[in-house]
C-alpha positions as CSV (number, residue, x, y, z in Angstrom):
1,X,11.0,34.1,82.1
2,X,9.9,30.6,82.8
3,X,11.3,28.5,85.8
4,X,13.3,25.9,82.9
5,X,14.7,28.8,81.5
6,X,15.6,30.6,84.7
7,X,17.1,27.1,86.1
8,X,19.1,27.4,82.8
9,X,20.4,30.8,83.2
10,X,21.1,30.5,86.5
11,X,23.9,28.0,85.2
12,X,21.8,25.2,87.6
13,X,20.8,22.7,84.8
14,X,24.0,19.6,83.9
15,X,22.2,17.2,82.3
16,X,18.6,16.4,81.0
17,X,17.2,13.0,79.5
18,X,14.6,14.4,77.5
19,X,15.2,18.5,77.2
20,X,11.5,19.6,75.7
21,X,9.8,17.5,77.7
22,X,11.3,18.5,80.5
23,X,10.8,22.0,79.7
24,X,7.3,21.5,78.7
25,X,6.6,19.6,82.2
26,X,8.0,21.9,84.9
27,X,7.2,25.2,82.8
28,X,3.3,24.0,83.1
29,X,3.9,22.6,87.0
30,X,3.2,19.4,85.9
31,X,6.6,17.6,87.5
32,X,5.4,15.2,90.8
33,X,9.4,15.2,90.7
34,X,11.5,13.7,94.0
35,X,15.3,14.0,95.3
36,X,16.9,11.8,97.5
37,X,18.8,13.0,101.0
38,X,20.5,10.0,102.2
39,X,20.9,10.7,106.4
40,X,25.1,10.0,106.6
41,X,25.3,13.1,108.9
42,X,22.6,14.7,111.6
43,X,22.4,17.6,109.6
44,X,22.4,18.6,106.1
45,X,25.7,20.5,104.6
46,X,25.8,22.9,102.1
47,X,26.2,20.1,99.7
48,X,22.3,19.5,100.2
49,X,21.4,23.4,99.8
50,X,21.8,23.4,96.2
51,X,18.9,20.8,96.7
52,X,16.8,22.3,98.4
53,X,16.8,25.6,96.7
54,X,16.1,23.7,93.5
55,X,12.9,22.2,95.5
56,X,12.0,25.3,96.7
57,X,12.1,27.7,93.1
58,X,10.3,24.4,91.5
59,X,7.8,24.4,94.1
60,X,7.2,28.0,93.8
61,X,6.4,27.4,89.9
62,X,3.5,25.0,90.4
63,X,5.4,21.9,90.9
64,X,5.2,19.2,93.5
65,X,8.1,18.1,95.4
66,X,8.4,14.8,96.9
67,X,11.2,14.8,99.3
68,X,13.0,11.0,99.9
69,X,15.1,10.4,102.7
70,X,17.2,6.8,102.2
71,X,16.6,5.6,105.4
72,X,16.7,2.6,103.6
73,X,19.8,3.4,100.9
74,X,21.5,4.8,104.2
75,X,22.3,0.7,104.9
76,X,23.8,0.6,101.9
77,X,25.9,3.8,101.1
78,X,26.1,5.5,97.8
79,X,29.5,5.4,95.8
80,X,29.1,7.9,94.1
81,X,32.2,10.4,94.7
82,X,33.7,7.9,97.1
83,X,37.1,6.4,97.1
84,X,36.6,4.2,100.1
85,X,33.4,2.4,101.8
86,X,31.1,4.2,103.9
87,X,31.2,3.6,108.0
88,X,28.2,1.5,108.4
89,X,25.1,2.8,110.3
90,X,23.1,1.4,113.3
91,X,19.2,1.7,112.7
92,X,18.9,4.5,115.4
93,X,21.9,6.5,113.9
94,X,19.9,6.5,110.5
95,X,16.3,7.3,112.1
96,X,18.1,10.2,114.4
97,X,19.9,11.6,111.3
98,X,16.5,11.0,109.3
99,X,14.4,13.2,112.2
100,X,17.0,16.1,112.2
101,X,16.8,16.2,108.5
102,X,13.1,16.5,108.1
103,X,13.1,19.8,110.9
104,X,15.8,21.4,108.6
105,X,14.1,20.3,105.1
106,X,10.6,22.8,106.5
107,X,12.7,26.1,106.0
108,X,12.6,25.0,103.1
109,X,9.5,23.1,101.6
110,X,5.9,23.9,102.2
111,X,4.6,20.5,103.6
112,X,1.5,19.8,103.0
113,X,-1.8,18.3,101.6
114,X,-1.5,19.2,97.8
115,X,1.8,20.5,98.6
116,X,5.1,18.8,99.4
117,X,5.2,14.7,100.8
118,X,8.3,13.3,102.9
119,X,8.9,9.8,102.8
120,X,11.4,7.2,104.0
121,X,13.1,4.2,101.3
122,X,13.6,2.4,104.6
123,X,9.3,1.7,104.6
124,X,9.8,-0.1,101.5
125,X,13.4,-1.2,100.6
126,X,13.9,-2.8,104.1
127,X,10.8,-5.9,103.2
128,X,12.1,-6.4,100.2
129,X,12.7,-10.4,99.3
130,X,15.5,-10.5,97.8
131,X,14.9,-13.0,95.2
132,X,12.0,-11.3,94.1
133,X,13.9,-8.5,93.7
134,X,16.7,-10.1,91.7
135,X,14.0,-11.7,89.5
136,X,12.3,-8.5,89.1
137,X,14.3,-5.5,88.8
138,X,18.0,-7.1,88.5
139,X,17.0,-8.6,85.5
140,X,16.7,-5.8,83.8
141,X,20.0,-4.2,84.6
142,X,23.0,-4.8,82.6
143,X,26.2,-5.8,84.6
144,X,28.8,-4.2,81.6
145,X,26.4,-0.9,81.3
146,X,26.5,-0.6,85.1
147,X,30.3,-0.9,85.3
148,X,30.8,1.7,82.8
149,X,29.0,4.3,84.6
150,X,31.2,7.0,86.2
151,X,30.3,6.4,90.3
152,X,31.5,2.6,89.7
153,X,35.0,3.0,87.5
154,X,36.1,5.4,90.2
155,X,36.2,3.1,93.1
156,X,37.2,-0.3,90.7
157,X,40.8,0.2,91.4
158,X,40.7,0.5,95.2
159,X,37.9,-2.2,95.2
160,X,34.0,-1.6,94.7
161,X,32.0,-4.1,97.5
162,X,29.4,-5.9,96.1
163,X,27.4,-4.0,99.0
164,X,27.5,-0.7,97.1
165,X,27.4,-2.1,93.5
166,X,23.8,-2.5,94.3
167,X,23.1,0.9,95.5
168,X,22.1,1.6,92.1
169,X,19.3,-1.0,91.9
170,X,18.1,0.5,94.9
171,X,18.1,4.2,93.6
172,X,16.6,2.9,89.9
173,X,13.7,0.7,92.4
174,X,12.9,4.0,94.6
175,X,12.2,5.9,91.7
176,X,9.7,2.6,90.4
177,X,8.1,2.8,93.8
178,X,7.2,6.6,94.0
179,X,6.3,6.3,90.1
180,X,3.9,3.7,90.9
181,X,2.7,5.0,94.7
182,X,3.2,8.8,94.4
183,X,2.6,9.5,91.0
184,X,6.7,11.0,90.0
185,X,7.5,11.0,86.5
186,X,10.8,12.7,87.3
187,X,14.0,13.1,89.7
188,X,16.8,15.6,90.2
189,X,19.6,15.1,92.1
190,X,23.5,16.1,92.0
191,X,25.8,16.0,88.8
192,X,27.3,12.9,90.2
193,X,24.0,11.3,90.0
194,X,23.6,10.9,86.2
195,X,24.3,6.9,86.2
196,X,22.1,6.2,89.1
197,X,19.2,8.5,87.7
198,X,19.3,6.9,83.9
199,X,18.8,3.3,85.7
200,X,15.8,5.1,87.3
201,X,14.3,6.2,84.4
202,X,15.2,2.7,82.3
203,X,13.4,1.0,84.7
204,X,9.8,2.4,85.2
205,X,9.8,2.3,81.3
206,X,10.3,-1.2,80.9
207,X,8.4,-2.0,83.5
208,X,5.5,-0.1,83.1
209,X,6.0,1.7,80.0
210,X,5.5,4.8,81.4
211,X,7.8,7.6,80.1
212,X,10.3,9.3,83.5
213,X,12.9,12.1,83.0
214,X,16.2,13.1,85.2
215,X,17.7,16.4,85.4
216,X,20.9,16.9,87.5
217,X,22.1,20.3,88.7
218,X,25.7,21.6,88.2
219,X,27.8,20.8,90.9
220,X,28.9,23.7,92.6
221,X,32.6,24.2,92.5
222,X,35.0,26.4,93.4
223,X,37.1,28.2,91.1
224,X,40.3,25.7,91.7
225,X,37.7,22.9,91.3
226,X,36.8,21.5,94.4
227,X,33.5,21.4,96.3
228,X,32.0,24.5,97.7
229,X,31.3,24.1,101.6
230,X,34.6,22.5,102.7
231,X,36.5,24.3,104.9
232,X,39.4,23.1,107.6
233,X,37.1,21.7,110.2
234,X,35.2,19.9,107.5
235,X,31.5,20.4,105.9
236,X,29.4,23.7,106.0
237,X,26.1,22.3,108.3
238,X,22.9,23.9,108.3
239,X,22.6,22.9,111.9
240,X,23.7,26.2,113.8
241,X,24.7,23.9,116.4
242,X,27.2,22.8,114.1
243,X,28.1,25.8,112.0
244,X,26.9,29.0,113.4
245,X,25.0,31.6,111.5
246,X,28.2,33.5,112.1
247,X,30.6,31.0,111.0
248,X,28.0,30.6,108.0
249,X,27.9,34.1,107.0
250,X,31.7,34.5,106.8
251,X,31.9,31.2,104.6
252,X,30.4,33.0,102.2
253,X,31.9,36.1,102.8
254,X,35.2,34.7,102.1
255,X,34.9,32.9,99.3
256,X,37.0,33.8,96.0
257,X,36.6,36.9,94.0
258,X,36.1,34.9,91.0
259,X,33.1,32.9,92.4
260,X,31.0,35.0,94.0
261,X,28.9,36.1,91.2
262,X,28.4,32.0,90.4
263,X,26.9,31.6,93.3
264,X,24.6,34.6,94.2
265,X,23.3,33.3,90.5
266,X,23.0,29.6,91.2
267,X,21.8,29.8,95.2
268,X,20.2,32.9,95.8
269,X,16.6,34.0,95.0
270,X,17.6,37.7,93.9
271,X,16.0,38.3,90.4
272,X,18.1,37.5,87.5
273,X,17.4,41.4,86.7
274,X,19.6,42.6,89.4
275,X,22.3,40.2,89.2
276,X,23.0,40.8,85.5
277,X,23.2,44.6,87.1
278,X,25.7,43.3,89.7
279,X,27.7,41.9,86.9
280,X,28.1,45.6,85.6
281,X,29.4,47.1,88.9
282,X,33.3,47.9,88.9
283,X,35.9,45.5,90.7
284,X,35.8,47.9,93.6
285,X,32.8,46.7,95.0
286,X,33.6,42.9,95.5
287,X,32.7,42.9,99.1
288,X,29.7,44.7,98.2
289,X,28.3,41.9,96.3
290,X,30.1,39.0,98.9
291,X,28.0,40.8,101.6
292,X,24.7,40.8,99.7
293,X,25.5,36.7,98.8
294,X,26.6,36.2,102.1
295,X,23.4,37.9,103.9
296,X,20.8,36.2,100.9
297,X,22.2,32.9,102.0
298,X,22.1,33.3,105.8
299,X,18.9,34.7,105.7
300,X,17.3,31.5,103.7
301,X,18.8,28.8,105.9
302,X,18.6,31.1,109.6
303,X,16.4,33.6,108.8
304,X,16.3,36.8,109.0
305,X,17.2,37.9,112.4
306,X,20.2,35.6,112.7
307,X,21.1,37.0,109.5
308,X,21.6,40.8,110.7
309,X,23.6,39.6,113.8
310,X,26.2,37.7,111.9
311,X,25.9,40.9,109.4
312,X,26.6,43.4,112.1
313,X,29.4,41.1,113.9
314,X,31.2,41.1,110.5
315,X,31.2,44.3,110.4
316,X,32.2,44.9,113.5
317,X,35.1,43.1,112.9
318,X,36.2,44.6,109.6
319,X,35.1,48.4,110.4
320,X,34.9,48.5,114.1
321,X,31.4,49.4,113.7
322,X,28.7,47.0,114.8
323,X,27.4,44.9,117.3
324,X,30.2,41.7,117.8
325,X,28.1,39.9,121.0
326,X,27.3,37.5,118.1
327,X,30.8,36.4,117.3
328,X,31.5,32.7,118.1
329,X,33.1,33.0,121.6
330,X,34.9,31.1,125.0
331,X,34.2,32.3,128.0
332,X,37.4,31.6,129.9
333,X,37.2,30.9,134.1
334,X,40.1,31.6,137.0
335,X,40.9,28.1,136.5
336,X,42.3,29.0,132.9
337,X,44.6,31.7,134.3
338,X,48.0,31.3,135.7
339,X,49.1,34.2,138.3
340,X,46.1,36.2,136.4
341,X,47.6,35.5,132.7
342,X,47.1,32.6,130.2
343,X,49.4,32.1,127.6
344,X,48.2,33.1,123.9
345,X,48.6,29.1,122.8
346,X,46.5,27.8,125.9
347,X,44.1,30.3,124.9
348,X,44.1,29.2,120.9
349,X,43.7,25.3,122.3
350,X,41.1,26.7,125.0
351,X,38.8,28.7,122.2
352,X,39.6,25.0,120.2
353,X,41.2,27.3,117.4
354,X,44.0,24.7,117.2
355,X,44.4,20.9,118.8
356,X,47.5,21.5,120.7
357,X,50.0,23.8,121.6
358,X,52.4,22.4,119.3
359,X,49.6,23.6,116.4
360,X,49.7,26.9,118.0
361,X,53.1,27.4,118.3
362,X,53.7,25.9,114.3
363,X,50.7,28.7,113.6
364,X,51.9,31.9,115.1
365,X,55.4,30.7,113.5
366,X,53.8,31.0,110.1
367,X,52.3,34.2,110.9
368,X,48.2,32.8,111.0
369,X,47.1,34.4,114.9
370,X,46.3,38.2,115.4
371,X,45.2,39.2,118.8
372,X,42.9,43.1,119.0
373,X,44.4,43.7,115.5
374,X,48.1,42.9,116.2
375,X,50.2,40.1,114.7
376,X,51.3,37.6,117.5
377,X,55.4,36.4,116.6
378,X,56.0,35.4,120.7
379,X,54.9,31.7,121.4
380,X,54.9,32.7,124.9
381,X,53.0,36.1,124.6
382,X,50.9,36.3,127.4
383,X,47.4,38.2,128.0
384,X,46.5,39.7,131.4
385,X,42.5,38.8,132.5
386,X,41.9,42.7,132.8
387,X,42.0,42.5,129.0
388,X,39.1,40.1,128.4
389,X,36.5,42.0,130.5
390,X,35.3,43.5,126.6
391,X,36.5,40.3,125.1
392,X,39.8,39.2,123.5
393,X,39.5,39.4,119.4
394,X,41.3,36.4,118.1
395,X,42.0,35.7,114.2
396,X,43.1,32.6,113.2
397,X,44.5,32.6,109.5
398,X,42.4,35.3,107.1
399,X,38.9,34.1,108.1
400,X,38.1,32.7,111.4
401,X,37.4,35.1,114.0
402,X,37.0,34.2,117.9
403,X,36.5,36.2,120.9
404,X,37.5,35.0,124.6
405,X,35.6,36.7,127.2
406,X,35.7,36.0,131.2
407,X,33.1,34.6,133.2
């Protein structure tokens, strides 16, 4: 099976401007195709990862990626699934957030000569003139087509700044730029994309008559509709100082029932083969196939090793087999004691499980906080210091685990 037609079973392809030709180009490797990262964060989410594994299977099949960060568009900030402004960015917030990007992006894409290019919007959008620009490429944007696309009628109710109604231009002008410097004749990017990437591809063909293509890549949703990658603390990050390859391993452990085979289809690398066999295994073996998503996931973005500690502190916690030293912990001090006992909400703020201990008492009320595999119903339940010298198992809710060790 070709890569178009693996993208396509894989459920991965939204929306193409030009299907055969697209399918003719990337089939052959003959896409110098680009996606754009704008820095907002210091590391990249799992909102990016669907991104990057499209980079990396269309790398693999001959294809050459060219990977944009919008140091530049970062100024800006893109509407596009907004309903308010973006906080605006110092220049060193957007080169730091730029630099951790690029060190997270090389797990991913071979760079190289011949291989895989990074560059930076900022090195050209930020000497623009402006009236140049406006004479150039504003005049060949329609106002009434721009406000009919989708990321623009979201946001005209609450009010649309004249700040972001531009992002577009600047979108549609990168894609001129690496046509005309790079050599791209095509751009991917998120669902949500589809109005910026038609200005793109409007634009290098009437200014240079040239023909460009856009594909977006489905959104990856959860089976109640919302983004994948949330959870109550916020975003999934690739940064393991952010989101441990623990924490990341039992996201996707825990995801629904009903979308686990969607995404071991649409993010992992396991041959279509074996996942249509996967789809043939009975309902009892669920976990089965969350642990084999889970591990194919942590294993791309940590690698290996990090991969088969987080597997065998899951385990641990489920089976009471394994090895649980790689469990996100808090190693507690004398200090945190009290007559050699903490209470169990001082030790849910201490472990930062909850902000306060009116959060912990309002959680144990609900029933959410087991302690060593019992249910904790007494806000002033009390834990001795003899019983963290092999650690204290804490589970908050039905997926975050913690353990509280002493010093």
């Amino acid at each position: 099976m070709q890569i178009y037609e693996e993208l396509s079973e894989r459920g991965l392809i939204a929306q193409v401007t030009d299907e055969e030709e697209i399918r003719q180009l990337i089939n052959n490797g003959g896409a110098r195709f680009y996606i754009g990262f704008d820095p907002t964060a210091d590391s990249l989410h799992v909102g990016h990862f669907m991104a990057l594994c499209l980079m990396k299977r269309l790398q693999m099949a001959g294809n050459r990626p060219v990977v944009l960060i919008g140091g530049g568009t970062g100024y800006i900030g893109d509407p596009s699934g907004r309903t308010d402004m973006r906080s605006m960015m110092t220049p060193e917030i957007i080169q730091h957030n730029c630099d951790c990007f690029k060190k997270q992006m090389e797990r991913f894409i071979e760079f190289g000569e011949d291989k895989a290019v990074m560059v930076n919007n900022a090195d050209w959008l930020l000497k623009l003139n402006y009236i140049d620009l406006l004479r150039d490429v504003g005049a060949c944007f329609s106002v009434n087509n721009m406000l009919r696309a989708e990321c623009y009628k979201q946001r005209m109710e609450k009010g649309l700044s004249f700040l972001e109604f531009n992002y577009m231009i600047m979108q549609s002008y990168d894609f001129l730029y690496l046509h005309n410097h790079y050599g791209c004749n095509m751009q991917f990017g998120g669902d949500d994309q589809w109005s910026n990437m038609l200005g793109g591809t409007e634009l290098i063909r009437k200014k240079t008559g040239d023909d460009a293509y856009a594909m977006t890549i489905t959104l990856l949703l959860n089976s109640e509709g919302k983004k994948m990658g949330k959870t109550a603390k916020g975003a999934v990050w690739l940064d393991p100082n952010k989101t441990s390859p623990f924490e990341f391993y039992q996201y996707w452990r825990n995801v629904d029932d009903a979308d686990v085979m969607k995404c071991i289809k649409m993010l992992t690398f396991l041959p279509l083969s074996d996942i249509k066999e996967m789809e043939k295994w009975s309902d009892d073996r669920i976990n089965e196939k969350k642990e084999i998503l889970a591990y194919e996931l942590t294993e791309l973005v940590h690698g290996k090793e990090e991969a088969d500690k987080a597997k065998e502190a899951a385990r641990a916690l489920f089976s009471g087999e394994g090895d649980d030293s790689n469990m996100p912990s808090t190693t507690l001090t004398d200090e945190d004691f009290t007559d050699g006992k903490i209470t169990v909400s001082d030790l849910l703020v201490k472990c930062k499980l909850t902000a306060s201990k009116g959060e912990a008492k309002r959680l144990i009320q609900q029933g959410g906080v087991t302690v060593d595999g019992e249910k904790v119903t007494d806000f002033n339940e009390s834990y001795d210091k003899s019983r963290f010298t092999d650690g204290l198992k804490i589970k908050k809710g039905k997926k975050v685990f913690h353990k509280a060790i002493v010093q």
